[in-house]
N, C-alpha and C positions, 0 to 999 in steps of 0.2 A: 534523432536516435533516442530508444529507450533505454532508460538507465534507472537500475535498483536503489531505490530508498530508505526501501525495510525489507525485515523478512518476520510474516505473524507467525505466530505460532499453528494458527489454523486457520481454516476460511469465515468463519463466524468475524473472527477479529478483522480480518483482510477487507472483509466487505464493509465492516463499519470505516474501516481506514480510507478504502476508497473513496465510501460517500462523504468520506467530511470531507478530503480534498477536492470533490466534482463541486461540493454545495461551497467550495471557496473560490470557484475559477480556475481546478487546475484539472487539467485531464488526466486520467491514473486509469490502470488496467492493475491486473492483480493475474500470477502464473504460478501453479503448482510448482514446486521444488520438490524434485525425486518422484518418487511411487508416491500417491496420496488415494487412500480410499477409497470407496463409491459413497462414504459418508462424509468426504472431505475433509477427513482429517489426516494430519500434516503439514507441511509449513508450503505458504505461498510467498511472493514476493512481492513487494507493491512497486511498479512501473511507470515513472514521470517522466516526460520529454526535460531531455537534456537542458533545455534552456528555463525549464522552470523547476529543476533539480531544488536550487538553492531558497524559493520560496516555498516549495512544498515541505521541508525542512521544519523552517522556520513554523511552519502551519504546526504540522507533527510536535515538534518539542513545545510549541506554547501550548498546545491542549493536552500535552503529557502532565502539566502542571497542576490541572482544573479537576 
């Protein structure tokens, strides 16, 4: 099952998010939240399989810090 991790503020951010967790081993998809424009702006969600919830996490808040 997919399960939300974050929510970006926009797809610029979303995509960078995704790729740092695909380039760490985790698999992530990313879904628009609401109406979002044909310029992709608006908030998406970033999407990790349940069972690697907890180190996709860990990925996210340690390179919050860099």
């Amino acid at each position: 099952m997919w399960t939300v991790i974050y929510i970006a503020p926009n797809r610029t951010h979303a995509e960078m998010l995704k790729n740092m967790l695909d380039g760490e081993g985790i698999l992530a998809n990313i879904r628009p939240v609401g109406v979002v424009s044909m310029l992709g702006d608006g908030m998406y969600e970033i999407l990790v399989l349940e069972s690697e919830v907890d180190e996709a996490h860990a990925i996210l808040c340690q390179n919050a810090t860099k």
